[in-house]
ZALUM-52298 format. One record per residue (C-alpha): residue in one letter; residue number from 1; x negated, y negated, z negated. Coordinates in Angstrom, 1 decimal, always signed. Example, Ala and Ser with C-alpha at 12.3 -4.5 7.8 and 13.67 -1.06 7.14 Angstrom:
! ZALUM-52298
<r res="a" n="1" east="-12.3" north="+4.5" up="-7.8"/>
<r res="s" n="2" east="-13.7" north="+1.1" up="-7.1"/>
This chain:
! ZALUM-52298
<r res="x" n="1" east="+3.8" north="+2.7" up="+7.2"/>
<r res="x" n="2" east="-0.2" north="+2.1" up="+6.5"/>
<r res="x" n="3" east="-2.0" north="+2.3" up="+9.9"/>
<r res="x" n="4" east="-3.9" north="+5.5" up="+10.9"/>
<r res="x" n="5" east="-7.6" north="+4.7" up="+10.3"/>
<r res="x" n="6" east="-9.9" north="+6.1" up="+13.3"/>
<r res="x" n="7" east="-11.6" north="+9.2" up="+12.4"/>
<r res="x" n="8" east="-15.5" north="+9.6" up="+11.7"/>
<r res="x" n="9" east="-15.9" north="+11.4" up="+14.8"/>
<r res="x" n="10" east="-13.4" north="+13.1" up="+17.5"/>
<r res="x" n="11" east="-13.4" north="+15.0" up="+21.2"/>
<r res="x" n="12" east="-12.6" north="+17.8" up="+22.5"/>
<r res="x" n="13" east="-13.6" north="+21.3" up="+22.3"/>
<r res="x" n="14" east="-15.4" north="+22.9" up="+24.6"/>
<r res="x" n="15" east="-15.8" north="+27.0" up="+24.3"/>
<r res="x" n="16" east="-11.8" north="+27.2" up="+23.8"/>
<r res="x" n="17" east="-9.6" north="+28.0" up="+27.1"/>
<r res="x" n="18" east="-8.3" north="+24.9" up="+27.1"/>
<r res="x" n="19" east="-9.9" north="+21.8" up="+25.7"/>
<r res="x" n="20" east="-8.3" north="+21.5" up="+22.2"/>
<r res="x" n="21" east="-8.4" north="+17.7" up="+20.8"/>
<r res="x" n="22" east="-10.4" north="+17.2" up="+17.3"/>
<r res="x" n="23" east="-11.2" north="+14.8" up="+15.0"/>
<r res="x" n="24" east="-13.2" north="+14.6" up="+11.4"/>
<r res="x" n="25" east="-12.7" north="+12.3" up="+8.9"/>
<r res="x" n="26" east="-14.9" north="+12.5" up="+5.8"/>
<r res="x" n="27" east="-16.7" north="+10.3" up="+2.9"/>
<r res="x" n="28" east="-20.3" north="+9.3" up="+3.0"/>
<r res="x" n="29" east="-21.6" north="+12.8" up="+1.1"/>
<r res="x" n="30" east="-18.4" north="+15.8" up="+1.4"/>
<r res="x" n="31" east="-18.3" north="+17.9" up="-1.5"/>
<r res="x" n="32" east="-17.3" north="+20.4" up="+1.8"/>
<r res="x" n="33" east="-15.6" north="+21.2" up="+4.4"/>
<r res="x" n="34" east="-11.4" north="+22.0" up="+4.9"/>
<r res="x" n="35" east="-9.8" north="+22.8" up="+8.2"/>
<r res="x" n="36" east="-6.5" north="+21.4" up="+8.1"/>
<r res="x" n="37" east="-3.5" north="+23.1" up="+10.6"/>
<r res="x" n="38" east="-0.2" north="+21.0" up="+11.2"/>
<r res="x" n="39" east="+3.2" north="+22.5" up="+11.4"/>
<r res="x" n="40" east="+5.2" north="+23.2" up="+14.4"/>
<r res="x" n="41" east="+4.3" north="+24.9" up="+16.4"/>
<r res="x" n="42" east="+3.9" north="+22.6" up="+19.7"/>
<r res="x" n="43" east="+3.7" north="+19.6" up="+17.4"/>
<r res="x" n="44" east="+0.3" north="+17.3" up="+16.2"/>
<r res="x" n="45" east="-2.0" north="+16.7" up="+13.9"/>
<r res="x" n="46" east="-1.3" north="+12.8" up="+13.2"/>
<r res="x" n="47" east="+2.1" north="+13.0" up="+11.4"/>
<r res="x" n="48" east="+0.0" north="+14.8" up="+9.0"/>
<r res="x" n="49" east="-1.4" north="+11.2" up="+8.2"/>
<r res="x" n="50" east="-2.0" north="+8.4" up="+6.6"/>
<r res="x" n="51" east="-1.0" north="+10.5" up="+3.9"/>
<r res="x" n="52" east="-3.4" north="+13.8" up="+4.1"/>
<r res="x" n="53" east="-6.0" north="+11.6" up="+4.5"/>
<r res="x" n="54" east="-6.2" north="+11.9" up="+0.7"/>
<r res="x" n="55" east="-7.8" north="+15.3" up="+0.6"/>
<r res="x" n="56" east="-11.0" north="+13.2" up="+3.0"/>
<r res="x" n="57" east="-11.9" north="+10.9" up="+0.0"/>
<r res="x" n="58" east="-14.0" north="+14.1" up="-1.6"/>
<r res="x" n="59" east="-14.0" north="+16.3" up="+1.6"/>
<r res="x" n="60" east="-14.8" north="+16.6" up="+5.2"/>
<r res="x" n="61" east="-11.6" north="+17.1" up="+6.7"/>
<r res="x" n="62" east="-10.8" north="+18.5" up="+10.3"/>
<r res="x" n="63" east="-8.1" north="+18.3" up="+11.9"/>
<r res="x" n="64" east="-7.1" north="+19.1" up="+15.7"/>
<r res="x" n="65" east="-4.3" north="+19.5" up="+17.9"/>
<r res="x" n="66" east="-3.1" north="+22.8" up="+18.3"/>
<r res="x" n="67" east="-2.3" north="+23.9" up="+22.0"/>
<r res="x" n="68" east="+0.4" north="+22.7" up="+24.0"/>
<r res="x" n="69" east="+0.8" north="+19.8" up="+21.4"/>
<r res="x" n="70" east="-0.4" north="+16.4" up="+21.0"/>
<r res="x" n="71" east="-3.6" north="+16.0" up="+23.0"/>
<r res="x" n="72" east="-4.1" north="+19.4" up="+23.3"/>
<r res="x" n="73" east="-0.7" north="+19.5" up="+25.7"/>
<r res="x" n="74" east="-0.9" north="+21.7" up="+29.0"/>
<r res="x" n="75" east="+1.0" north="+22.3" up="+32.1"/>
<r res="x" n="76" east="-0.1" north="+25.7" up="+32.1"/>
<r res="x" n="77" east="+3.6" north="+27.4" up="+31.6"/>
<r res="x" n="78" east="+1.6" north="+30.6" up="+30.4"/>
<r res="x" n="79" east="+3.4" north="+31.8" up="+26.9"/>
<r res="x" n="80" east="+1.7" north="+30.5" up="+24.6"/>
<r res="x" n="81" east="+2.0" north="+33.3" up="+21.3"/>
<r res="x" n="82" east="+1.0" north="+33.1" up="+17.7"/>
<r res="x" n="83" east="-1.8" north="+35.4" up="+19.0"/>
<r res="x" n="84" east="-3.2" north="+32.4" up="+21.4"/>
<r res="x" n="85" east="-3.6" north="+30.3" up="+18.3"/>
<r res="x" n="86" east="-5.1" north="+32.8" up="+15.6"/>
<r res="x" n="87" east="-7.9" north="+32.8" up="+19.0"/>
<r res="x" n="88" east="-7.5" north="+29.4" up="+19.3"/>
<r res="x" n="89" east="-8.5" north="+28.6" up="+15.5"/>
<r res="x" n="90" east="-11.2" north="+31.2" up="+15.8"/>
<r res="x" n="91" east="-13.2" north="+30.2" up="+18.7"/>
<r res="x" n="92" east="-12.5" north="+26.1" up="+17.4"/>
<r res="x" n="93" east="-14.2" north="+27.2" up="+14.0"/>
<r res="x" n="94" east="-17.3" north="+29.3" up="+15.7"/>
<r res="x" n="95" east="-17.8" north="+26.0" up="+17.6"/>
<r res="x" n="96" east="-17.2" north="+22.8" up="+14.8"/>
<r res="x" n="97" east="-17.0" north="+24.8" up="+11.5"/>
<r res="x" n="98" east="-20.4" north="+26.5" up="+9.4"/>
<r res="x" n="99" east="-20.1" north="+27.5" up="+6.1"/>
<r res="x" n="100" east="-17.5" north="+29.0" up="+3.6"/>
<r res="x" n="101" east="-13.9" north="+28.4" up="+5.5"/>
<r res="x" n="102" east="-10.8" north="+26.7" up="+3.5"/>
<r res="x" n="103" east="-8.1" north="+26.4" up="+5.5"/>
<r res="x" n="104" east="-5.4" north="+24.2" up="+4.6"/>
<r res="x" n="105" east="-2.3" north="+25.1" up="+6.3"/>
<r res="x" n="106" east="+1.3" north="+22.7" up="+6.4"/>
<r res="x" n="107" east="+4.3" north="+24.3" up="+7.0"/>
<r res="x" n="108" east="+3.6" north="+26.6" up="+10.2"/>
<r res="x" n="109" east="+0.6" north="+26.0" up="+9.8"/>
<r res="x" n="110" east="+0.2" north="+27.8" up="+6.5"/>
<r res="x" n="111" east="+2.1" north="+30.5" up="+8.9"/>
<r res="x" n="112" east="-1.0" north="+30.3" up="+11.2"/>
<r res="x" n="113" east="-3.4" north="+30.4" up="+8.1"/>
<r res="x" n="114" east="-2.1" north="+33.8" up="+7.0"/>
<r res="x" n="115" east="-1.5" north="+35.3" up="+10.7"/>
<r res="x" n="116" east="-5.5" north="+34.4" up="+10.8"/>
<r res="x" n="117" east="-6.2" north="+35.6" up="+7.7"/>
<r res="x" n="118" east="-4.7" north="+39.0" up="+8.0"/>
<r res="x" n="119" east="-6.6" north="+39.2" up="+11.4"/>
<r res="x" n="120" east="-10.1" north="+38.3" up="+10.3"/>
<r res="x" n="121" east="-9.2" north="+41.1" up="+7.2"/>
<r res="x" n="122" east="-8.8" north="+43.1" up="+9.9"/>
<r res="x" n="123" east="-11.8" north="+42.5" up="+12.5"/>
<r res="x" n="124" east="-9.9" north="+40.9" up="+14.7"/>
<r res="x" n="125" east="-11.0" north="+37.5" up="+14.1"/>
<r res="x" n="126" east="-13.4" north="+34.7" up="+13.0"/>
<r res="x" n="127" east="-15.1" north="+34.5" up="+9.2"/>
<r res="x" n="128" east="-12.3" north="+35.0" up="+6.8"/>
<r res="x" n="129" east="-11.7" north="+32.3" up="+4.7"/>
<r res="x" n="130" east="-12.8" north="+32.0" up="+1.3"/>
<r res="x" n="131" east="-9.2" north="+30.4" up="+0.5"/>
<r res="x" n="132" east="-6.0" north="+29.5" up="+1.1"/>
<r res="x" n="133" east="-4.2" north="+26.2" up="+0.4"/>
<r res="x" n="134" east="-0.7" north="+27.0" up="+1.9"/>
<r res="x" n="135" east="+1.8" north="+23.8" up="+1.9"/>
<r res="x" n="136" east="+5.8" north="+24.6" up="+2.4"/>
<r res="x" n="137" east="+4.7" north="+27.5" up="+4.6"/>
<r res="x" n="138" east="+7.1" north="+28.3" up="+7.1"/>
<r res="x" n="139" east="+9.3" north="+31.0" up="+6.9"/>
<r res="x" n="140" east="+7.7" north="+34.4" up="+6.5"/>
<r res="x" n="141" east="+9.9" north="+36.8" up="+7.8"/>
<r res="x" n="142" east="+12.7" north="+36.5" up="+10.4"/>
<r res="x" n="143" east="+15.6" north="+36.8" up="+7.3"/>
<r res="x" n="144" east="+14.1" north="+33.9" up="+6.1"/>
<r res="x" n="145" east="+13.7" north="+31.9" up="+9.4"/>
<r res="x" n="146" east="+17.2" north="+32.7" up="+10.0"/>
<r res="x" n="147" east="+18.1" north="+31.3" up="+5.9"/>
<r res="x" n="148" east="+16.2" north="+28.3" up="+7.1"/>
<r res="x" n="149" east="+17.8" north="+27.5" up="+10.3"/>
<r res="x" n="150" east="+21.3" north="+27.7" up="+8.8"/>
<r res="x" n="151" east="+20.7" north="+25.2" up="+5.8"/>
<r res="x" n="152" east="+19.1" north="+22.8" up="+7.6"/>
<r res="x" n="153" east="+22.3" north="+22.7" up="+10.6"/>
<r res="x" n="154" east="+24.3" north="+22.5" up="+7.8"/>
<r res="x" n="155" east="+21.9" north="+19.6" up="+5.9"/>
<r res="x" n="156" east="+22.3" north="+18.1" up="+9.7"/>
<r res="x" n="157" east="+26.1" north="+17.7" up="+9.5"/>
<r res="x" n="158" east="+26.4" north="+16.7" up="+6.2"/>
<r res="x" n="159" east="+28.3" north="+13.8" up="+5.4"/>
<r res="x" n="160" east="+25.6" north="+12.1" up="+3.9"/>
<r res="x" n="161" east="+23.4" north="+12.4" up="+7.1"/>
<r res="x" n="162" east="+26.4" north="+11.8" up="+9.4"/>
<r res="x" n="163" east="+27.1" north="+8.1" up="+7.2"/>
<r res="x" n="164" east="+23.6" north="+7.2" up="+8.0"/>
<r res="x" n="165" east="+23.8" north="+8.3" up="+11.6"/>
<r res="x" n="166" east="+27.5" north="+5.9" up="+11.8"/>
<r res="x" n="167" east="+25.5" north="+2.9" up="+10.0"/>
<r res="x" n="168" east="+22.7" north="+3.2" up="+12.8"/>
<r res="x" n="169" east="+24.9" north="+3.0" up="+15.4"/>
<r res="x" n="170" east="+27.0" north="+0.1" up="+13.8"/>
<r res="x" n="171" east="+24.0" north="-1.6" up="+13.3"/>
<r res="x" n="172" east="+23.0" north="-3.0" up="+17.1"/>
<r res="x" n="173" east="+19.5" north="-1.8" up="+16.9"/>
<r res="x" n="174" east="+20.2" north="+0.1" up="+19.9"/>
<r res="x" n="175" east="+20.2" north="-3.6" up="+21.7"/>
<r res="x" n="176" east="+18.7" north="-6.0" up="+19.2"/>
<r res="x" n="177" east="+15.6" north="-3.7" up="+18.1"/>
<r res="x" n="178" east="+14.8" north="-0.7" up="+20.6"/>
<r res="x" n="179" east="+12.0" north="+0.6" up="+18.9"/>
<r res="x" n="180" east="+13.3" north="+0.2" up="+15.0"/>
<r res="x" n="181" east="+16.3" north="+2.1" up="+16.6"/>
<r res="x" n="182" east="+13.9" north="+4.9" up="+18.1"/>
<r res="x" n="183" east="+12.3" north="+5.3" up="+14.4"/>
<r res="x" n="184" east="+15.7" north="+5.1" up="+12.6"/>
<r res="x" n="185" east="+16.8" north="+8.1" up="+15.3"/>
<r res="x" n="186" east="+13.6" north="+9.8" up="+14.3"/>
<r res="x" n="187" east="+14.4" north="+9.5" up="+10.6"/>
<r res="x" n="188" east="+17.3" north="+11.0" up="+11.2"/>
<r res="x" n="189" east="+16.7" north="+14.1" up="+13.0"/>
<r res="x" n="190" east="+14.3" north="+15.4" up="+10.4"/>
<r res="x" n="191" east="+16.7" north="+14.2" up="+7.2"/>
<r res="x" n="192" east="+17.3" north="+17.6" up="+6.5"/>
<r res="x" n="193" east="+14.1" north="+18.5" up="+5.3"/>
<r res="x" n="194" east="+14.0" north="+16.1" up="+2.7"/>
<r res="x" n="195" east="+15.4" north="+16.0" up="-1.2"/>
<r res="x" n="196" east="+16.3" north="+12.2" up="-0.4"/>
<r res="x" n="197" east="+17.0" north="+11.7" up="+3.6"/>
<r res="x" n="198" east="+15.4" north="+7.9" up="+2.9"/>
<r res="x" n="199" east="+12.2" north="+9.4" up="+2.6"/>
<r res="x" n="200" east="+11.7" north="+10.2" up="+5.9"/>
<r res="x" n="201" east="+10.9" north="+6.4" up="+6.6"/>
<r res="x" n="202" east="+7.1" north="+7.3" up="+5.6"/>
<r res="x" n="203" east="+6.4" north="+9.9" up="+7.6"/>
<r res="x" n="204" east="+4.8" north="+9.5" up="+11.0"/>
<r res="x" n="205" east="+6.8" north="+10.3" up="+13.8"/>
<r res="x" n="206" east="+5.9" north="+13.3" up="+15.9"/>
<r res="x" n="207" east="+7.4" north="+15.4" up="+18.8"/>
<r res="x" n="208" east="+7.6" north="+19.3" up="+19.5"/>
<r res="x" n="209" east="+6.8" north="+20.5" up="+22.7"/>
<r res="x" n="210" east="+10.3" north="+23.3" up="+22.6"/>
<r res="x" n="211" east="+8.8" north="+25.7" up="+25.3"/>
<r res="x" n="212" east="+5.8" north="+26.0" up="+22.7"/>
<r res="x" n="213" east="+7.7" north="+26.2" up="+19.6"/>
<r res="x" n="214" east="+10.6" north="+29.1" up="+21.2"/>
<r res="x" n="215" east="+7.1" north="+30.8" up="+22.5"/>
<r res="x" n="216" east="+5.0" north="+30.8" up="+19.2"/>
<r res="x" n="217" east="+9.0" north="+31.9" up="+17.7"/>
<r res="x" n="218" east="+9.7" north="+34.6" up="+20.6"/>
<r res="x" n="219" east="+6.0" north="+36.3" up="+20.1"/>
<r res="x" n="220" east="+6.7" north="+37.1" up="+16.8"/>
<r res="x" n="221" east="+9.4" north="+39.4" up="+17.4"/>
<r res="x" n="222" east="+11.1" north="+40.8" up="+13.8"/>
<r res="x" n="223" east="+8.3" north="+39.7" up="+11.5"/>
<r res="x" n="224" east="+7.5" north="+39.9" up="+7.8"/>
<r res="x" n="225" east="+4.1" north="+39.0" up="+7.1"/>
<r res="x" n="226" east="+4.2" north="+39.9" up="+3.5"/>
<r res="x" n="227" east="+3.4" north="+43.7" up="+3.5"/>
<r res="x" n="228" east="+0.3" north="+42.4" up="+5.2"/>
<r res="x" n="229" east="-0.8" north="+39.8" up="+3.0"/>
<r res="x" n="230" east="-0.6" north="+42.1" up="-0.4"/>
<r res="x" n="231" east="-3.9" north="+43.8" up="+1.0"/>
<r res="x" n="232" east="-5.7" north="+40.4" up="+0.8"/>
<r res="x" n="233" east="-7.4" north="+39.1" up="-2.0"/>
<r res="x" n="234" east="-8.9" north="+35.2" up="-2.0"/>
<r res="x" n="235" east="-8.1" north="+32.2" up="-4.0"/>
<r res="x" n="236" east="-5.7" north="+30.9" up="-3.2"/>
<r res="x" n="237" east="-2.5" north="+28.0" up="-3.9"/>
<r res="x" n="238" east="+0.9" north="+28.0" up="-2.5"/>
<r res="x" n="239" east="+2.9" north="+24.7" up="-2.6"/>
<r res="x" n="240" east="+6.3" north="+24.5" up="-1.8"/>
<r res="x" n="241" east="+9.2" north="+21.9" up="-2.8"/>
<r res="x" n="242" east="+12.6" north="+23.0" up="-4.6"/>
<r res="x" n="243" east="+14.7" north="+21.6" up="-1.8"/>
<r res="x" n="244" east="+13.0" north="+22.1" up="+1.0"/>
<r res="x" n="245" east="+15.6" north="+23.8" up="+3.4"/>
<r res="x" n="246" east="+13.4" north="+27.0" up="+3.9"/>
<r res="x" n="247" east="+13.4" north="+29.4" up="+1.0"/>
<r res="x" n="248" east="+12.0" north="+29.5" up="-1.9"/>
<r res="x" n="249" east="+11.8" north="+33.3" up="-2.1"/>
<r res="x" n="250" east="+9.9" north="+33.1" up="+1.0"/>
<r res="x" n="251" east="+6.8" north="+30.7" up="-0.8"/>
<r res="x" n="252" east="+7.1" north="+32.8" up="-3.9"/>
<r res="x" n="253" east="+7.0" north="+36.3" up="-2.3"/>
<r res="x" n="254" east="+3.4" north="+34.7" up="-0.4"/>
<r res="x" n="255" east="+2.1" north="+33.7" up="-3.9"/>
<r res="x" n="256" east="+3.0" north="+37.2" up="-5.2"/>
<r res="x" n="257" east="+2.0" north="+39.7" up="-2.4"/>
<r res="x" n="258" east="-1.6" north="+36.6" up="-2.5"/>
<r res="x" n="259" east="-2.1" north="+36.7" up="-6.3"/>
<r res="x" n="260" east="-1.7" north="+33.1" up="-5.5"/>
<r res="x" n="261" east="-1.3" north="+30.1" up="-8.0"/>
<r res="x" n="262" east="+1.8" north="+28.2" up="-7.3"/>
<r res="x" n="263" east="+3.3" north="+24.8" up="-7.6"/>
<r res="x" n="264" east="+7.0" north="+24.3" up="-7.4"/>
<r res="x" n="265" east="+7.7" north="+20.8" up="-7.2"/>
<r res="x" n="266" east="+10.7" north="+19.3" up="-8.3"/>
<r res="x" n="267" east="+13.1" north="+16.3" up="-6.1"/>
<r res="x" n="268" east="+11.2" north="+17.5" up="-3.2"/>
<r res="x" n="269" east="+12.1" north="+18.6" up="+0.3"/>
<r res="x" n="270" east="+9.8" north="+20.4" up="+3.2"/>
<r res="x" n="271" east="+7.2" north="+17.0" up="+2.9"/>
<r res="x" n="272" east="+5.4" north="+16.9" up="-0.3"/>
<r res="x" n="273" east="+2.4" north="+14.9" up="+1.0"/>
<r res="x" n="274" east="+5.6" north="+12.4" up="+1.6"/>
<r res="x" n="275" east="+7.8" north="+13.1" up="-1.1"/>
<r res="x" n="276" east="+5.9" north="+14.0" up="-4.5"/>
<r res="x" n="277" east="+2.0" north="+13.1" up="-3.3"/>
<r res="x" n="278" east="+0.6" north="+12.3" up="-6.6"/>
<r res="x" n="279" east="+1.7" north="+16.0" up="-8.2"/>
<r res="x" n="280" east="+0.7" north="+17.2" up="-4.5"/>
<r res="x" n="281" east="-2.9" north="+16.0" up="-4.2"/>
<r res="x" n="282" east="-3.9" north="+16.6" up="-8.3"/>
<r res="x" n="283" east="-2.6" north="+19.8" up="-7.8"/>
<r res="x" n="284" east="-4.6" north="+20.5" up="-4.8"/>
<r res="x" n="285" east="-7.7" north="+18.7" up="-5.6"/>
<r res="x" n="286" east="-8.1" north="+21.0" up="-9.1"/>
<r res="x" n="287" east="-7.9" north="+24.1" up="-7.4"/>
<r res="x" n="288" east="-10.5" north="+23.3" up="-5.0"/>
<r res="x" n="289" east="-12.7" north="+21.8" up="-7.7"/>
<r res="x" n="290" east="-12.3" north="+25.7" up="-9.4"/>
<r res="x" n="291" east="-12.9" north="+27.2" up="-7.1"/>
<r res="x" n="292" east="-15.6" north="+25.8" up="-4.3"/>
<r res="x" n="293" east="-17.3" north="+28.9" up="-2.7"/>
């Protein structure tokens, strides 16, 4: 894997509850600004990159660690709800963002880009973005969730993933290589969200905080966000990858109720930035072109 470059300029902010970790990366004269919000929830921004970094070439990109993840962790054992982070993002932005607001959501982070998006609609948040880039957003109703959980126990146990898991054992790593064997173990707990399990060799390893994730999860109750989104109207672009283990109906019911452009990308799991990045960044990179506020 390509090392993480340092960012332009990082810290911690300082008007949100708890200090949230930050940091910018950006050419010598940004076309603009995105805000870009990692999956998980509970997990980090960094196994967003190398790869994401692609979008900074043009761009000002910020990133940051959402709470209870990262370098944004807590011992506070307060629930922490999808509501904590809509507040969360808003207060972050009145702080380090000015200007129009793009918000680049992975996975459930594109979750956390609609939940603020219908809020600011609603008064009940920061500026409302004037678009949407929404990458494999996570499931969007609890139907779906439960779709998703199911395919990706049974990608899990499949024999292809349980041969890799018997070769890594038969290996030695364990003894001869600790931390290859860590990575290798990595790899494959998050086969399943991949079109070709070998993939996950390029992605940055990351962790989940589980009292987080079940929190963000539990807060949610019986959702559907998509009644909600069909009273929004931005530019916007929904990505999502024919195999990725969380439905497609789910990404293509988003672009409908958004009057979103979509991409479908073919031989692709739940990580395009990974898994088909040249189709993933041209795709991206045009729409904002079309439509800079």
């Amino acid at each position: 894997m390509p090392a993480i470059p340092a960012p332009q300029s990082e810290g911690f902010s300082t008007s949100t509850a708890l200090p949230l970790y930050w940091c910018r990366y950006a050419p010598a004269a940004p076309k603009e600004r995105l805000v870009v919000l990692h999956g998980g929830p509970g997990a980090h921004h960094d196994y967003l990159l190398p790869q994401m970094l692609e979008l900074a070439r043009e761009r000002d990109c910020l990133f940051y660690d959402q709470r209870g993840g990262g370098r944004s962790k807590t011992d506070d054992r307060s629930p922490i709800t999808w509501r904590t982070h809509v507040d969360d993002l808003a207060t972050l932005l009145a702080e380090l963002h000015h200007g129009p607001l793009t918000l680049v959501g992975y996975s459930w982070g594109a979750m956390l880009a609609a939940l603020y998006t219908i809020e600011a609609a609603a008064g009940r948040a920061g500026p409302m973005p004037a678009r949407l880039v929404l990458l494999d957003p996570a499931p969007l109703s609890r139907t779906w969730r439960q779709q998703f959980e199911a395919e990706f126990a049974r990608r899990q146990s499949s024999p292809a993933v349980a041969a890799l898991r018997e070769a890594l054992v038969a290996s030695g790593l364990r003894d001869s290589d600790p931390e290859m064997y860590k990575q290798r173990t990595f790899e494959l707990s998050v086969a399943g969200y991949f079109s070709d399990p070998a993939r996950a060799r390029d992605l940055t390893p990351f962790r989940v905080t589980g009292r987080v994730q079940q929190s963000v999860w539990e807060s949610l109750g019986d959702f559907d966000l998509i009644p909600a989104l069909r009273a929004l109207r931005l530019p916007a672009l929904v990505v999502h990858g024919v195999q990725d283990p969380i439905p497609l109906e789910s990404a293509a019911a988003a672009a409908d109720a958004l009057g979103a452009e979509r991409l479908w990308l073919e031989d692709c799991g739940h990580v395009p930035y990974v898994e088909q990045p040249e189709a993933l960044f041209a795709a991206v990179q045009d729409f904002l072109d079309r439509t800079t506020p």
